[in-house]
C-alpha positions, 0 to 999 in steps of 0.5 A: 867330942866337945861338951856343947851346951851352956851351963847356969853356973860358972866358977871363975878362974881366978881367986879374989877376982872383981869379975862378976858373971850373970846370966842376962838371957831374960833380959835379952828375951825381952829384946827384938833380936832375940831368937830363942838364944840358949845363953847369954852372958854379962861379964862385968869388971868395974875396977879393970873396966870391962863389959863384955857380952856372951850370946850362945844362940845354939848347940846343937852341931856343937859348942858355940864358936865365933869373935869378939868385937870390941865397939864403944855401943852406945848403950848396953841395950845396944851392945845386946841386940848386937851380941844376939844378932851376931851369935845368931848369924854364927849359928847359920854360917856354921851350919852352912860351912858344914863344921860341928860348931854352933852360933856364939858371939861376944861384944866388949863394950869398949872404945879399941883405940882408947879403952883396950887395957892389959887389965880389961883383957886379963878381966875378959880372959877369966870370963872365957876361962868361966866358959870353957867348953861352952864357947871359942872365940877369936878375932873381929872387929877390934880385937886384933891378932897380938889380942887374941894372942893375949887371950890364948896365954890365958885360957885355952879357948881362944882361936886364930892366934899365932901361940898354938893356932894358925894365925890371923884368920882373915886373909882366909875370909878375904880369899872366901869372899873373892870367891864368893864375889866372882861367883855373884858376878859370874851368876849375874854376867855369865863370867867372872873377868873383873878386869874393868870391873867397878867394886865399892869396898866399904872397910879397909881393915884386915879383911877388907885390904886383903880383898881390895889386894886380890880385886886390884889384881884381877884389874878391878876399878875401886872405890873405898871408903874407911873411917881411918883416912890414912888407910884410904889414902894408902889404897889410892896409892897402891890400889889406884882406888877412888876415895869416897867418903864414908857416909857416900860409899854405899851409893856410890855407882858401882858393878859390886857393892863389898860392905866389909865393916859393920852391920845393919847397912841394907834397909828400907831407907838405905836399899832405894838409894843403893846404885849396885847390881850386886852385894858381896862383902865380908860384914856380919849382918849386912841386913838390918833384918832378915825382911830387907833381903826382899826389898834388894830382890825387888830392886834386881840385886843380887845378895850373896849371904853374908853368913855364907860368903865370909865364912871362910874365917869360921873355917878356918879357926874350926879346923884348929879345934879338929881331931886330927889338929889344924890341916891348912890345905884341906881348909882352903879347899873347904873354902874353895866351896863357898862358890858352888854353895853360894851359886846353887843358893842363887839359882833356887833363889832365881827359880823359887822367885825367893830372897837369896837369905831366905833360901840360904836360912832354910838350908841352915836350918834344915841340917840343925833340924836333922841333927835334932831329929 
């Protein structure tokens, strides 16, 4: 059995090293999204340019499991509401995906393009190595597979690489997704045919090309948008998609609506502007807050969980951690799941007159409260 619970004291794994580890949860108490994290952590390495924040939300399935994104926030007050929301949104994807994990997260403080140094990641894999035990990590948004293999030479508490793991997790998310997106379209329409179908696909990274691979095939008309120009051209001409620019594609007409880049999209300025029947894609914290779910009920859209329908990728790099040892057939069928929960979510949600997130937390919550029990 895995040790789950977050320690005070962290011994680094390297001799002289500049990196520095504190414990930042009181100042992250002081913030709006905290929610009673268990731990949170700041790594910091001047010399080798590193910042990198470690939320723990909760253990009690099990030690904390989710990505690393790697983002030029703004501010550290910026980058802390991100780890805290993300790591919080873990802690329900794992309860409802059904693996023995718990909600973790972590943020590099960092522009990807321009600031991911061999030596920001060496200064990174000691603080994971600090961690081991308390928190698994993997790929997300900027940090890249050939990355994650980086990290796993390191300190074995890294997922989804090709060196000891199964590989890049995200054409297992998309595939979750896909699923997951003709079960919200087959609840609303009585079918799940996409061909004809209008689908806005916001993101064209990993998960979000392999997504619009999968619509395109099925016959649906796209419509994308990426802050990489030349990804969307490449979609134009093997998707036939509609190119839109990035500030449009959120309200542009469409049947589905795939946000699959960043989060904090849907609230009370942007919701009245949304032309979709249905909101289905891979982004973490598609809500800026938990409230705004009602605001998409009482327009009539239909929001598939994001902590649901993209879990496939938490799967996946969950089952690498099991006992038996990573069995890839018997994690697609975990994701072949996604469906059903996402439809009976959806028709409790229909019959208790109640947002889709509500519904889907309360269950989260419920098997985190029977295990406490």
């Amino acid at each position: 059995m895995l040790h789950a619970h977050a320690q005070p004291n962290l011994k680094l794994s390297a001799k002289n090293s500049t990196l520095q580890i504190t414990d930042v949860t009181e100042e992250a108490a002081k913030l709006e999204a905290y929610d009673g994290h268990e731990r949170v952590w700041c790594g910091r390495d001047d010399e080798r340019g590193l910042t990198a924040l470690v939320g723990i939300h909760n253990t009690v399935l099990g030690p904390a499991l989710g990505g690393t994104r790697v983002w030029a926030h703004e501010s550290f007050e910026a980058g802390l509401t991100d780890v805290l929301r993300l790591s919080r949104g873990m802690t329900y994807k794992a309860a409802i995906a059904g693996v023995p994990f718990g909600g973790g997260k972590a943020v590099i403080i960092a522009d990807p393009k321009k600031d991911k140094t061999p030596a920001l990641l060496e200064a990174y894999a000691e603080m994971l190595a600090a961690l081991e035990g308390q928190y698994f990590t993997g790929e997300d948004v900027g940090l890249t597979l050939a990355d994650a293999d980086f990290l796993r030479e390191r300190t074995t508490n890294v997922t989804g690489t090709t060196k000891g793991g199964s590989g890049n997790p995200s054409p297992v998310t998309a595939q979750g997704v896909f699923l997951g997106l003709k079960a919200a379209f087959a609840h609303r329409r009585g079918h799940d045919k996409l061909d004809g179908v209008k689908v806005a696909v916001q993101g064209l990274g990993s998960v979000g090309w392999s997504l619009c691979e999968k619509l395109h095939a099925e016959g649906a008309k796209l419509n994308v948008a990426d802050i990489d120009k030349d990804a969307a051209e490449r979609a134009r001409v093997q998707f036939g998609a509609d190119i839109a620019p990035t500030t449009e594609i959120l309200f542009v007409e469409a049947d589905i609506l795939a946000p699959c880049a960043l989060g904090g999209l849907f609230a009370g300025d942007t919701i009245p502007k949304l032309n979709a029947e249905i909101i289905a894609g891979a982004a973490n914290n598609q809500l800026a807050r938990h409230e705004d779910a009602r605001l998409l009920m009482e327009r009539g859209i239909l929001y598939a969980p994001d902590y649901v329908i993209n879990a496939g990728g938490l799967m996946n790099v969950a089952a690498e951690l099991a006992p038996g040892g990573y069995d890839r057939e018997a994690t697609m069928q975990m994701v072949k799941e996604i469906p059903a929960t996402l439809s009976a979510i959806f028709k409790k949600a229909d019959a208790e007159n109640r947002p889709t997130n509500d519904v889907a937390s309360d269950i989260a919550m419920a098997r985190i409260k029977a295990r406490k029990a």
